[in-house]
N, CA and C atoms as a LAMMPS dump frame, in Angstrom:
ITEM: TIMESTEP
0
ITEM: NUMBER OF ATOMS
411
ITEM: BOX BOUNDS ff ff ff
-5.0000000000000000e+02 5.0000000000000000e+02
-5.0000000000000000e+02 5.0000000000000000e+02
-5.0000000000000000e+02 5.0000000000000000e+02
ITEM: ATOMS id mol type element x y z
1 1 1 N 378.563 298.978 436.702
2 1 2 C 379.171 300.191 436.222
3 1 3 C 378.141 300.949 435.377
4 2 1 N 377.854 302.317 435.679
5 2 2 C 377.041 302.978 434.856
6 2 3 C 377.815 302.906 433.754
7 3 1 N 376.785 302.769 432.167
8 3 2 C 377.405 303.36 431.483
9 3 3 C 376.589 304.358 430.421
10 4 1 N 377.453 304.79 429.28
11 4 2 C 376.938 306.211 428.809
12 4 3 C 375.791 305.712 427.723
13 5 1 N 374.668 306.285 427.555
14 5 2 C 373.709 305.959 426.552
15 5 3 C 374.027 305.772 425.271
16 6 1 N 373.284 305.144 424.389
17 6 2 C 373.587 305.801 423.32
18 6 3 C 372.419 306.585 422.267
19 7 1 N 372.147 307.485 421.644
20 7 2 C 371.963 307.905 421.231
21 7 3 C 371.476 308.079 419.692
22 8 1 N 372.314 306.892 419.086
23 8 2 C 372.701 306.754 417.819
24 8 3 C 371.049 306.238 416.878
25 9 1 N 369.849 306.397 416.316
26 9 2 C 369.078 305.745 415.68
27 9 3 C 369.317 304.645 414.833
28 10 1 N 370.677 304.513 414.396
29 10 2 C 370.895 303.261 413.738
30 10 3 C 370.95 302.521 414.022
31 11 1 N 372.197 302.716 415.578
32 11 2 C 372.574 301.508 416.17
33 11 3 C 371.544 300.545 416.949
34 12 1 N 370.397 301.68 417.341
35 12 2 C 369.594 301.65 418.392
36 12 3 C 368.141 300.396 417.526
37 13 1 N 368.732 300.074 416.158
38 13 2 C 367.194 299.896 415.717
39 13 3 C 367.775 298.75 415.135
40 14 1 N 369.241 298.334 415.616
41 14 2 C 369.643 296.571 415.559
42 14 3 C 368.74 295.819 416.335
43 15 1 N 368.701 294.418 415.738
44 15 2 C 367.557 293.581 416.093
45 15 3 C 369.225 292.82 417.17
46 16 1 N 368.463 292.587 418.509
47 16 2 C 369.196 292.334 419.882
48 16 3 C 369.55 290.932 419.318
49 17 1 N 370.726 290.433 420.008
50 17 2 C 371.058 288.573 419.995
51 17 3 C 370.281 288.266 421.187
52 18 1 N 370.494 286.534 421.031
53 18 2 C 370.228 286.312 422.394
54 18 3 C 371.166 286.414 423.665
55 19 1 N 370.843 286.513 424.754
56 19 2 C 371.396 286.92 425.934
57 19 3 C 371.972 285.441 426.585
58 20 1 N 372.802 285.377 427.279
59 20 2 C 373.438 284.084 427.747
60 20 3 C 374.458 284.492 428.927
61 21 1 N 374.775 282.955 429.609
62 21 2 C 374.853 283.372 430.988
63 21 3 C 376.708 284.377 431.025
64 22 1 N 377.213 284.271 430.127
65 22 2 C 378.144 285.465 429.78
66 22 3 C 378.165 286.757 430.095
67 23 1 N 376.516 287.028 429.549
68 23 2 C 376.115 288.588 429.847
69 23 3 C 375.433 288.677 431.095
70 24 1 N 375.788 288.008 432.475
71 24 2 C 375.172 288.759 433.393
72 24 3 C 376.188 290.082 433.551
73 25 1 N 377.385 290.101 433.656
74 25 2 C 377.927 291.771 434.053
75 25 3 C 377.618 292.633 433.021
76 26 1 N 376.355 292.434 431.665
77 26 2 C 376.097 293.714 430.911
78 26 3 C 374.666 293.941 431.816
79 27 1 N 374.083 292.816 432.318
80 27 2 C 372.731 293.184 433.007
81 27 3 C 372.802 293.938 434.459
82 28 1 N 373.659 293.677 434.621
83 28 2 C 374.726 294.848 436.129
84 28 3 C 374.806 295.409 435.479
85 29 1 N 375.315 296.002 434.494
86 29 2 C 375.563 297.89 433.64
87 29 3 C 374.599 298.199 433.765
88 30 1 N 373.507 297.429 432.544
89 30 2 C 372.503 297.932 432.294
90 30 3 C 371.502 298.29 433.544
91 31 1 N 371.446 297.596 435.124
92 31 2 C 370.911 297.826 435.991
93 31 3 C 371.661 299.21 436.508
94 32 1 N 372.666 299.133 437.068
95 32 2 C 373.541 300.683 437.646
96 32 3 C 373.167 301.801 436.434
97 33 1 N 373.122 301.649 435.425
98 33 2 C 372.843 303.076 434.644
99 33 3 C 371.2 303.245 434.988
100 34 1 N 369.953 302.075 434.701
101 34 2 C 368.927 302.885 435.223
102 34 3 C 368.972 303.052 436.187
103 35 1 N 369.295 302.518 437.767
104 35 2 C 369.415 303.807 438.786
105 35 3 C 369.754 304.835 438.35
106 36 1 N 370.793 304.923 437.976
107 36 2 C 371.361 306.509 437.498
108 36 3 C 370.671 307.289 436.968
109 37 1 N 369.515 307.139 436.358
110 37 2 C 368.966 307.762 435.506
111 37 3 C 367.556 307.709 435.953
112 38 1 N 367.386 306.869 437.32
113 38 2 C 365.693 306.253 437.696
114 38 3 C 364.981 307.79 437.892
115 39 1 N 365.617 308.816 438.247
116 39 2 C 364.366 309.932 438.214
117 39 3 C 363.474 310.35 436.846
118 40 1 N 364.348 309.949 435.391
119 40 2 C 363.699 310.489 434.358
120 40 3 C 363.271 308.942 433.688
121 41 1 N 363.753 307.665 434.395
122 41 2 C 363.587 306.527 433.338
123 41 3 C 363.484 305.388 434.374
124 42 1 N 362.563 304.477 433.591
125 42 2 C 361.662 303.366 434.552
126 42 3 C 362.216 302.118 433.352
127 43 1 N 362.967 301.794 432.774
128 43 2 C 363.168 301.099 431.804
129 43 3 C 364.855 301.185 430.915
130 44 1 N 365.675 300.445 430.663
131 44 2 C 366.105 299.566 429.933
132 44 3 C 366.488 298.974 428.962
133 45 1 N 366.888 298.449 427.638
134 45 2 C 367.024 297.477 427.076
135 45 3 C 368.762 297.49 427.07
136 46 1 N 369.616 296.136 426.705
137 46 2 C 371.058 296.519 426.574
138 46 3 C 371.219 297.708 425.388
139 47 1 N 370.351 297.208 424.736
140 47 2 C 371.488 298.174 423.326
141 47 3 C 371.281 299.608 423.421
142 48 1 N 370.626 299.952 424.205
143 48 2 C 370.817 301.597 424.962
144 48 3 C 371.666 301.813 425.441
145 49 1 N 372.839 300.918 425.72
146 49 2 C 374.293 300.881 426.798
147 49 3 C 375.427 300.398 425.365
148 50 1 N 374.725 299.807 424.742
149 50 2 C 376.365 299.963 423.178
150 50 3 C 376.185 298.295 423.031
151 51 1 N 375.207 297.227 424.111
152 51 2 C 375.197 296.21 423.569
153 51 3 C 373.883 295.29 423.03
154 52 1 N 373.634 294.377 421.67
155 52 2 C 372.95 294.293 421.193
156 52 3 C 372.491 292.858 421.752
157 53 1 N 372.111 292.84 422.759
158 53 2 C 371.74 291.199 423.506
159 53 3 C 370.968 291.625 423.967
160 54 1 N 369.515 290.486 423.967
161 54 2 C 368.14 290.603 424.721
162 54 3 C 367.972 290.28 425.987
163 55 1 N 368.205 291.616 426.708
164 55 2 C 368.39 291.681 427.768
165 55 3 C 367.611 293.07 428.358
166 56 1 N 366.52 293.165 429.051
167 56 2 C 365.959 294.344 430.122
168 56 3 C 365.903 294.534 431.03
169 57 1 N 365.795 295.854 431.517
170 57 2 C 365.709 296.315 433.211
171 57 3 C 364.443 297.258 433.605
172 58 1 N 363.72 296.935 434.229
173 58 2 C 362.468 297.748 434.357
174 58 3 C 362.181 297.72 435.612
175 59 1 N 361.43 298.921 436.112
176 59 2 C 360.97 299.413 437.633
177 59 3 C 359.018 298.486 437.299
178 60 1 N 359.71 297.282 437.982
179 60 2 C 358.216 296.887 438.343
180 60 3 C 357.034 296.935 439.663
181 61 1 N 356.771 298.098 439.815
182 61 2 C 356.328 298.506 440.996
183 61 3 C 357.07 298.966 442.095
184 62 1 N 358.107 299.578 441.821
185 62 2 C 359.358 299.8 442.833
186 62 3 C 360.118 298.805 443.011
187 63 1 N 360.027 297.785 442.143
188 63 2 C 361.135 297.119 442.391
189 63 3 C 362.085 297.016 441.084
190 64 1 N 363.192 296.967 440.885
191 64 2 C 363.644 296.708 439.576
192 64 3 C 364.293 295.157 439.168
193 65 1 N 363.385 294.716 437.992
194 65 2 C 363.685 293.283 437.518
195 65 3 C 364.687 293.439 436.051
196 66 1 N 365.23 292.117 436.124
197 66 2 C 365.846 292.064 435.099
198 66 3 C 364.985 290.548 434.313
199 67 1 N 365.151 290.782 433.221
200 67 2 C 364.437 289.674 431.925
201 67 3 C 365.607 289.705 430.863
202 68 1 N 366.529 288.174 430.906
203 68 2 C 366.769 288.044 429.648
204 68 3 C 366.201 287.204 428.777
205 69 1 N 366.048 287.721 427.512
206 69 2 C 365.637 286.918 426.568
207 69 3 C 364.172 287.033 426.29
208 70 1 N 363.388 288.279 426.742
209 70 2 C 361.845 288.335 426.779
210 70 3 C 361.196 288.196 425.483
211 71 1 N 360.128 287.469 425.326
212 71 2 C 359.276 287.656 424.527
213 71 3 C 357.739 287.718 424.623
214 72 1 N 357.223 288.479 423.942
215 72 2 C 355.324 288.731 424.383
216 72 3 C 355.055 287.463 423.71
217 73 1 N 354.403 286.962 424.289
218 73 2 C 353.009 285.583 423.745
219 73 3 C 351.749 286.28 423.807
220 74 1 N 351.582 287.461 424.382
221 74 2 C 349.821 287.162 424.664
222 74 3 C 349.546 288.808 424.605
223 75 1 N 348.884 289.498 424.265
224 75 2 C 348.469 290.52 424.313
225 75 3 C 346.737 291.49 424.527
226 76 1 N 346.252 291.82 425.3
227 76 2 C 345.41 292.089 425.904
228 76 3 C 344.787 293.9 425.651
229 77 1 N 343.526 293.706 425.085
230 77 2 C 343.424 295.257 425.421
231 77 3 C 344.271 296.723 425.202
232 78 1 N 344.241 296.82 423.382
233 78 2 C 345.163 297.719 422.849
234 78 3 C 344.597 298.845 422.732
235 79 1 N 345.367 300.064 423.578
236 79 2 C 344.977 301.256 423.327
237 79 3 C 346.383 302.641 423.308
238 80 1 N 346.338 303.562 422.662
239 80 2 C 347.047 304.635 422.373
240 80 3 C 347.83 305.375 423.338
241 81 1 N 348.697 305.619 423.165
242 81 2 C 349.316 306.606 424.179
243 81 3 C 350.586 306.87 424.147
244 82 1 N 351.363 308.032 424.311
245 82 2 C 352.266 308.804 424.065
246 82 3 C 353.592 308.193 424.883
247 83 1 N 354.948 308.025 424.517
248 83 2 C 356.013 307.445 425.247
249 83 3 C 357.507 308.434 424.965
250 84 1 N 358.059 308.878 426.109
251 84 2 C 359.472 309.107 425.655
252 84 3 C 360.524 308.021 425.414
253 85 1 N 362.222 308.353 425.412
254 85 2 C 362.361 307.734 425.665
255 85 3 C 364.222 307.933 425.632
256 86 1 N 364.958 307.818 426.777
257 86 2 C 365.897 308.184 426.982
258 86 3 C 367.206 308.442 426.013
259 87 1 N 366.787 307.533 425.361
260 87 2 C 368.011 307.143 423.729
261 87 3 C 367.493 308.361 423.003
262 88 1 N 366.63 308.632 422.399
263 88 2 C 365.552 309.218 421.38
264 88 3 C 365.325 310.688 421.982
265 89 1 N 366.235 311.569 421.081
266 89 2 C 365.873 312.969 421.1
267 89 3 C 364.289 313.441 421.103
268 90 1 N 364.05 314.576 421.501
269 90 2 C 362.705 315.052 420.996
270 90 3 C 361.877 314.717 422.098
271 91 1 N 360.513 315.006 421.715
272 91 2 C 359.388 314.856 422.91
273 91 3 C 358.578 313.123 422.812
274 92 1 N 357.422 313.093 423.815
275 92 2 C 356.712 312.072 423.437
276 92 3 C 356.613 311.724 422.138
277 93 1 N 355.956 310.457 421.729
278 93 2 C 355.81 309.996 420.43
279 93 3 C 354.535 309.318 420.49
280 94 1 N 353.896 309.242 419.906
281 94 2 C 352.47 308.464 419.819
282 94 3 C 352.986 306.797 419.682
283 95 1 N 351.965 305.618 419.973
284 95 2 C 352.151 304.557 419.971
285 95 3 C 351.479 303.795 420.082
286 96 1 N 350.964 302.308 420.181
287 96 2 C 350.043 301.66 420.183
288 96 3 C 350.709 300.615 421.078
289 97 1 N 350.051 300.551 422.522
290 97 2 C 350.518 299.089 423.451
291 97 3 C 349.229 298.952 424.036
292 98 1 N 349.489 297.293 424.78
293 98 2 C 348.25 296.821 425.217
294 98 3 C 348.212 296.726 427.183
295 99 1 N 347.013 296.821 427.446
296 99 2 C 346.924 296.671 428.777
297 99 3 C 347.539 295.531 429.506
298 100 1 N 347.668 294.889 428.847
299 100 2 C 347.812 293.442 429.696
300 100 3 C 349.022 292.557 428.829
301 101 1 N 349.773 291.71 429.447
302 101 2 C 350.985 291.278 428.254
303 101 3 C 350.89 289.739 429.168
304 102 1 N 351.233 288.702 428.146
305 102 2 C 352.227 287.658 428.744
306 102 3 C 353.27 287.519 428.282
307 103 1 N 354.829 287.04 428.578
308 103 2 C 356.101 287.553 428.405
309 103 3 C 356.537 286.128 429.204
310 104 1 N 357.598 285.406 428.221
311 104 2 C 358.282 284.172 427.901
312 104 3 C 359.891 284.971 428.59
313 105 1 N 360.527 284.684 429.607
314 105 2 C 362.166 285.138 429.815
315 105 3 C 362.941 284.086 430.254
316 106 1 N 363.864 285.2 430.994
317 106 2 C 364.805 283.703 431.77
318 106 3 C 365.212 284.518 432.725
319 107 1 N 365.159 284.058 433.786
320 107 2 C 365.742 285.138 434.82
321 107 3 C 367.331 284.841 435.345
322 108 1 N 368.131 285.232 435.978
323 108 2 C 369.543 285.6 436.181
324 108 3 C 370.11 283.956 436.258
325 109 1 N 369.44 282.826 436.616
326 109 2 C 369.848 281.697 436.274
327 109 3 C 369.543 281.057 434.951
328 110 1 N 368.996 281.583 434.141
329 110 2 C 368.972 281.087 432.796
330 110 3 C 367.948 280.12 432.924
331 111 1 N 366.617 280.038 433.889
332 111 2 C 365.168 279.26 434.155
333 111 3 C 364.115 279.597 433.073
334 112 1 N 363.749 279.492 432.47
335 112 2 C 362.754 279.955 431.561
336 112 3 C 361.331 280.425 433.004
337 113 1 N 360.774 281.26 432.331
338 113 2 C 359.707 281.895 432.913
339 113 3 C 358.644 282.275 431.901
340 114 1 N 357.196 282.159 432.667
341 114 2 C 356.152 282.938 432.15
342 114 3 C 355.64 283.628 432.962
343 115 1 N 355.073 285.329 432.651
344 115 2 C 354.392 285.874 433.685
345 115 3 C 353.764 286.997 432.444
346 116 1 N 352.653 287.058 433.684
347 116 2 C 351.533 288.204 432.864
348 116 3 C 352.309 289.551 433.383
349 117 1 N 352.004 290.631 432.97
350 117 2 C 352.379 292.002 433.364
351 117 3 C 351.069 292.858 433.067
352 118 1 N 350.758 293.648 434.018
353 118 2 C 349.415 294.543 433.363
354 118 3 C 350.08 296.055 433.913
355 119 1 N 348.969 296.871 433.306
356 119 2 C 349.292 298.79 433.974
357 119 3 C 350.792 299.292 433.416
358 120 1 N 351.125 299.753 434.048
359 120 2 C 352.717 300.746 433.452
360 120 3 C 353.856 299.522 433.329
361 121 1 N 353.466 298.772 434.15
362 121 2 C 354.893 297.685 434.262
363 121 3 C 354.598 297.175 432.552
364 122 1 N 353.325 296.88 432.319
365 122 2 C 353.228 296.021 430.933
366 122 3 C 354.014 297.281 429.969
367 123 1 N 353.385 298.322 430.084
368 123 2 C 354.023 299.005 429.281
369 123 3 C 355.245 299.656 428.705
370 124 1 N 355.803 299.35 430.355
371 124 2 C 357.566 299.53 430.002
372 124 3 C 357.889 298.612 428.915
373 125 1 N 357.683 297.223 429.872
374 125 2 C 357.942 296.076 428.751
375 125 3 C 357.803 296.472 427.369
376 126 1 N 356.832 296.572 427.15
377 126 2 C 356.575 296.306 425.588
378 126 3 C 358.101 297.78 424.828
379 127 1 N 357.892 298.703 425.787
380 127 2 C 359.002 299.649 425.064
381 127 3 C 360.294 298.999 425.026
382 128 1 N 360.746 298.683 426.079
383 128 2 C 362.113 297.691 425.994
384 128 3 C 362.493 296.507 425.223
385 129 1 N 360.973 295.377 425.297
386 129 2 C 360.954 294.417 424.066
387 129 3 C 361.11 294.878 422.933
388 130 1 N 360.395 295.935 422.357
389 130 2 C 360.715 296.777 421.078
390 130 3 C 361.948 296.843 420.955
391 131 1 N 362.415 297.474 421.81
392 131 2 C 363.683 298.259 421.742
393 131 3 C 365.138 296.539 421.473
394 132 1 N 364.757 295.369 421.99
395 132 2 C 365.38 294.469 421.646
396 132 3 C 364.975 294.154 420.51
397 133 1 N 364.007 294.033 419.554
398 133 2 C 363.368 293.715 418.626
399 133 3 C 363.954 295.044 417.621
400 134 1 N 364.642 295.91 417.843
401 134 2 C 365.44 296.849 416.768
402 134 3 C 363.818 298.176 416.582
403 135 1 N 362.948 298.269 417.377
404 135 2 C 361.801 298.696 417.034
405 135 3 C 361.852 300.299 417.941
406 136 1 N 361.986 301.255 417.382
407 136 2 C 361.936 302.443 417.622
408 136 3 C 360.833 302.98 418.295
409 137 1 N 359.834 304.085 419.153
410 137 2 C 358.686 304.506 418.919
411 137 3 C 359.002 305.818 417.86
């Protein structure tokens, strides 16, 4: 079910719970709203949808994955660059992410995973991890 964004800077800058096998039908929301929205947005987190569980959705090379429970271990090659971002009124924002990421999840069976991410895919990530981490740009 799509659902409606939110908007709110307060709500938006709660630090996420963990995600559990309960919340797969918020990771179905959270997947049907970015289609909905895939022409202006490549990315994700629940609490952009009203819920505060670590949970993302990101266009990884045309495909869209879901990660609950992500966390960066490893970070690679930090350089500058400007991000919108669907919740967050206003234009780009300046920011600091890295080329290259490694990222600790669990995928839709609750398996723990490790995988590297490099290029735009790393960089969604890191906006969405933020964004579970209560971290604004």
């Amino acid at each position: 079910m799509v659902r409606e964004l939110i908007h709110d800077p307060i709500l938006l800058a709660r630090v996420s719970t963990p995600a559990a096998a309960e919340d797969l039908p918020v990771a179905q929301d959270l997947l049907d709203t970015l289609l909905a929205h895939r022409e202006t947005c490549v990315g994700m987190a629940a609490n952009m949808i009203g819920v505060t569980k670590r949970i993302v959705v990101f266009d990884n090379e045309g495909s869209c994955q879901v990660l609950f429970n992500p966390e960066i271990l490893k970070t690679w090659e930090p350089y500058e660059t400007e991000e919108s971002c669907l919740s967050l009124l206003g234009g780009p924002r300046k920011c600091r992410r890295y080329r290259k990421i490694k990222v600790r999840y669990q995928n839709s069976a609750f398996q723990t995973r490790i995988q590297t991410f490099s290029g735009f895919p790393a960089q969604i990530l890191q906006h969405e991890i933020d964004h579970c981490n209560g971290v604004l740009i």
